[in-house]
C-alpha positions as CSV (number, residue, x, y, z in Angstrom):
1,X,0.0,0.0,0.0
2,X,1.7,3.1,-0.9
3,X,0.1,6.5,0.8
4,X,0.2,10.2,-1.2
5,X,-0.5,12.0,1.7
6,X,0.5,12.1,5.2
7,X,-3.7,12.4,6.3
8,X,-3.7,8.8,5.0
9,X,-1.6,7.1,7.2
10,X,-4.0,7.5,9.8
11,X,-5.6,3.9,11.5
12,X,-2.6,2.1,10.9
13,X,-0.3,-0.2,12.6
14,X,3.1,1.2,12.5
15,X,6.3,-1.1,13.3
16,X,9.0,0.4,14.9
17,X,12.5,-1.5,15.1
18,X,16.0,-0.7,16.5
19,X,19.2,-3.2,16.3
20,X,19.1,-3.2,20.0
21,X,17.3,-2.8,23.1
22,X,19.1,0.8,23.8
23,X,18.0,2.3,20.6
24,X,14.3,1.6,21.1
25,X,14.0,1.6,25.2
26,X,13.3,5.9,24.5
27,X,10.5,5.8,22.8
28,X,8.5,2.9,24.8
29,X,8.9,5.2,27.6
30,X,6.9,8.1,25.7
31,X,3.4,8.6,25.7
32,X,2.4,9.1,22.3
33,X,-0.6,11.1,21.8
34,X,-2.1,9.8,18.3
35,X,-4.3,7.5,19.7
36,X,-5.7,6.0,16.8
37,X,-2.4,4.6,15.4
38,X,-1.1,1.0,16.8
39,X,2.7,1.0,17.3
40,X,4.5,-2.1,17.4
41,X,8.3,-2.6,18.8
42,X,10.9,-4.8,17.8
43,X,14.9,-5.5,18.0
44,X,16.0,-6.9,14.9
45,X,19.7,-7.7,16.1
46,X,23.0,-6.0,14.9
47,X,23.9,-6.5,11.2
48,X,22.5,-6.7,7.7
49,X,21.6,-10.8,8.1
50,X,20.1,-10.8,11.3
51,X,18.3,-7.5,10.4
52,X,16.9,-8.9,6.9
53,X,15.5,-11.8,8.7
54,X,13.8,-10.4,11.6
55,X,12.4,-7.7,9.5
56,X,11.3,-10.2,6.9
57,X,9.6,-11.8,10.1
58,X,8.2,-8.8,11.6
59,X,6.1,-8.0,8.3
60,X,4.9,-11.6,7.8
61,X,3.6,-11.6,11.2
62,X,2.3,-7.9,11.9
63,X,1.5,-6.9,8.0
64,X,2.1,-3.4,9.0
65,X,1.1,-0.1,7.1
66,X,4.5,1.4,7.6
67,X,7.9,0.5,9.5
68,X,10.4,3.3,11.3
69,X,13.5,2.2,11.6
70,X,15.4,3.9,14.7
71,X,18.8,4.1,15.6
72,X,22.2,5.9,15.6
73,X,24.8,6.2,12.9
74,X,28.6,7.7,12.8
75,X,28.5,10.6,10.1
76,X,31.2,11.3,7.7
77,X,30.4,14.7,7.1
78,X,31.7,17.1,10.1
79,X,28.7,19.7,9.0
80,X,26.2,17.0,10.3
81,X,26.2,17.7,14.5
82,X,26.7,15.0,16.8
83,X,23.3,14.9,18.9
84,X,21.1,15.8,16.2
85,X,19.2,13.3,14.0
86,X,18.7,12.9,10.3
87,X,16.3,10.9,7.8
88,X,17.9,8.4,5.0
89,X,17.3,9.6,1.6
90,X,19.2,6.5,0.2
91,X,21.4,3.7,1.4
92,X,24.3,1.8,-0.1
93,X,25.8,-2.0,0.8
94,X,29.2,-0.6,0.6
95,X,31.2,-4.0,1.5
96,X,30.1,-6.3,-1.1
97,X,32.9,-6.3,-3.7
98,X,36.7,-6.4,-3.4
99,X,39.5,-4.0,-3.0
100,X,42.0,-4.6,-6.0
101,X,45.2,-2.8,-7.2
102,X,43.5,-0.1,-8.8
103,X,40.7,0.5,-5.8
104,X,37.4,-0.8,-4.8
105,X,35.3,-2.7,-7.0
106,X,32.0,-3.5,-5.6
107,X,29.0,-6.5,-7.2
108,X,27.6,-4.0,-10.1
109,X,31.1,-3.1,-11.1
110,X,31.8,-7.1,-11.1
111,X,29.2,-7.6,-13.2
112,X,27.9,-10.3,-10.6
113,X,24.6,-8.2,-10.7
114,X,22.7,-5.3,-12.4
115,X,23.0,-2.2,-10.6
116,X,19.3,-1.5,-11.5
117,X,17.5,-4.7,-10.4
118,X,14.8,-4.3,-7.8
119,X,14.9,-2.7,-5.7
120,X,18.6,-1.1,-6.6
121,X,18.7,2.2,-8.7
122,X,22.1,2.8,-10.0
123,X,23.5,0.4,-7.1
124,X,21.5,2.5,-4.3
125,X,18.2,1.6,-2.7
126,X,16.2,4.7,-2.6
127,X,13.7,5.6,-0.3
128,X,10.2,7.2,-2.1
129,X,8.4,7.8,0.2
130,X,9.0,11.8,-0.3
131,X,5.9,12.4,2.3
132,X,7.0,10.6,5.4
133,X,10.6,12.3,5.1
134,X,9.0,15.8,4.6
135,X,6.9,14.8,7.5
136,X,10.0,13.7,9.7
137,X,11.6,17.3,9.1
138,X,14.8,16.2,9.4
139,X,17.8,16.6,6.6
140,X,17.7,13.8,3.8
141,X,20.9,12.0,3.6
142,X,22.6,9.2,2.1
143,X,24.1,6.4,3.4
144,X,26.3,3.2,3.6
145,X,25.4,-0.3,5.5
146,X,28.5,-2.2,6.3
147,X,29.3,-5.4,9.0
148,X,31.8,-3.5,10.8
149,X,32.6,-0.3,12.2
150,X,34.7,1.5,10.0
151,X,38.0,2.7,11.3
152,X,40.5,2.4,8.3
153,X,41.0,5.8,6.5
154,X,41.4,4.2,3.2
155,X,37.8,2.7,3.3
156,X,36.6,5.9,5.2
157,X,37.7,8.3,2.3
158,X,36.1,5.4,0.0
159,X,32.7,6.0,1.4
160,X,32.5,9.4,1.4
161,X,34.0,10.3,-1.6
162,X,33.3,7.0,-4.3
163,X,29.7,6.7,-2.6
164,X,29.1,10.4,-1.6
165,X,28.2,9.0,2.1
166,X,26.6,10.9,4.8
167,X,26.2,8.2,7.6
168,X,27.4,5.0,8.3
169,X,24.9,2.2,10.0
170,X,25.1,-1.5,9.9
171,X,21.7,-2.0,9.4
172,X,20.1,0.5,7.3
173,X,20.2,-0.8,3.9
174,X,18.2,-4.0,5.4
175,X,15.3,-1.8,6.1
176,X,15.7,-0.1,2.5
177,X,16.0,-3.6,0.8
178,X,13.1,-5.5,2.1
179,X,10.4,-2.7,2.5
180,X,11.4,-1.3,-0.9
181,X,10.5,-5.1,-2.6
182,X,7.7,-5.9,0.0
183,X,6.2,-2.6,-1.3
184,X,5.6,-1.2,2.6
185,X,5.9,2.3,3.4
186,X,9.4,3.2,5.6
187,X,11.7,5.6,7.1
188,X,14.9,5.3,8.6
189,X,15.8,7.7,11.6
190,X,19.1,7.7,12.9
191,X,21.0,10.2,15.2
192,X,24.3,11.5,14.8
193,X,26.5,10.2,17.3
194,X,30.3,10.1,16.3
195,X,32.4,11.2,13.3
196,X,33.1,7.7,11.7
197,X,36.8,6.7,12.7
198,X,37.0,8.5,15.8
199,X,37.8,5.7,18.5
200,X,37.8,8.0,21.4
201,X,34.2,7.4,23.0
202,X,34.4,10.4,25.2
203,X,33.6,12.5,21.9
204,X,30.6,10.3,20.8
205,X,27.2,11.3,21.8
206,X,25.5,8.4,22.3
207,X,22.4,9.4,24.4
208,X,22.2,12.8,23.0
209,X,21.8,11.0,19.0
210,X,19.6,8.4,21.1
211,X,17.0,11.5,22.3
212,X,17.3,13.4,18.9
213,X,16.1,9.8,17.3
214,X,13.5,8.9,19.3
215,X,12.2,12.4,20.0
216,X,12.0,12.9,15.9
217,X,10.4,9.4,15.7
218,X,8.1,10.1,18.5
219,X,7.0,13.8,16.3
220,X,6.6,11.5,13.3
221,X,4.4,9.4,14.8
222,X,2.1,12.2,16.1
223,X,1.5,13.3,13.0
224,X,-0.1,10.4,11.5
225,X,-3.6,11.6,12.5
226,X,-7.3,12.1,11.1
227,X,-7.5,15.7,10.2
């Protein structure tokens, strides 16, 4: 079901998800005052597989109208402030492919797989849903989904510059991937936290990224409402 407005997405059940307990405990505490929307919590676990799957299960078993995807995210742009939160234009599986003499060379480039099969546009999975990210009011960005933490500079200055990367998550494109096929209205809302590479955890902003989420999820929520 796809929605054109955001007066439509009213009587719904909504699905909200978070790799882990910490990223989602915020917002069960909240009292949410659209009444006539059902929200749903789950964890889905760390990492693209586990997050495909319990996705995958979570819409099989809920068949919700629309899933929020909440979290945090290391940002490679210094503009973006740590503490604040953003919405996911488009996301990116940035470590499938190898690293040869001449650089990185990821599955489209391979020619393993088209860059434009379903739901990839020009190797990205795009999120179209143009009303709930004007809705969210946060900046658009774009991002990568990798297995790891990224700490190397080499594969730092590949993500940002080869990919023209915003944020870093390990989950993201998961969310993108299956909604975008299972045709289900989505929006991934992550808070800024740390610059991507910067080890020293007294500069992150952990609970400060983990407010700005949830607070922006929370406002998201409130505004799916009968007029």
């Amino acid at each position: 079901m796809v929605f054109d407005r955001i007066d439509e997405l009213c009587r719904m059940n909504v699905l909200v998800i978070a790799a882990t307990e910490r990223e989602i405990a915020g917002i069960k505490e909240i009292p949410l005052t659209q009444k006539t929307v059902k929200v749903h919590f789950a964890v889905t676990g760390v990492g693209l597989m586990p997050s495909t799957y319990a996705i995958m299960q979570q819409i099989t078993s809920l068949k919700p109208d629309m899933v929020i995807q909440l979290g945090i995210a290391g940002s490679f742009d210094p503009s973006l402030m740590l503490g604040t939160a953003v919405s996911v234009r488009s996301e990116i599986v940035a470590d499938m492919g190898v690293f040869e003499r001449d650089g990185y060379h990821d599955i489209f480039e391979l020619g393993l797989t088209d860059k434009n099969i379903p739901p990839f546009e020009q190797g990205a999975i795009v999120n179209h849903h143009d009303h709930l990210i004007a809705a969210a009011a946060l900046p658009a960005v774009a991002a990568v989904s990798v297995n790891e933490i990224s700490s190397n500079p080499h594969k730092i200055a590949l993500f940002a510059n080869q990919y023209k990367a915003d944020i870093e998550s390990m989950e993201g494109a998961a969310l993108h991937y299956v909604c975008a096929l299972q045709q289900i209205p989505f929006i991934q809302i992550r808070g800024i936290s740390n610059l991507v590479g910067e080890r020293d955890k007294a500069k992150w902003k952990i609970p400060e990224s983990l407010l700005a989420a949830t607070n922006a999820c929370v406002n998201l929520i409130n505004k799916l409402q009968l007029p």
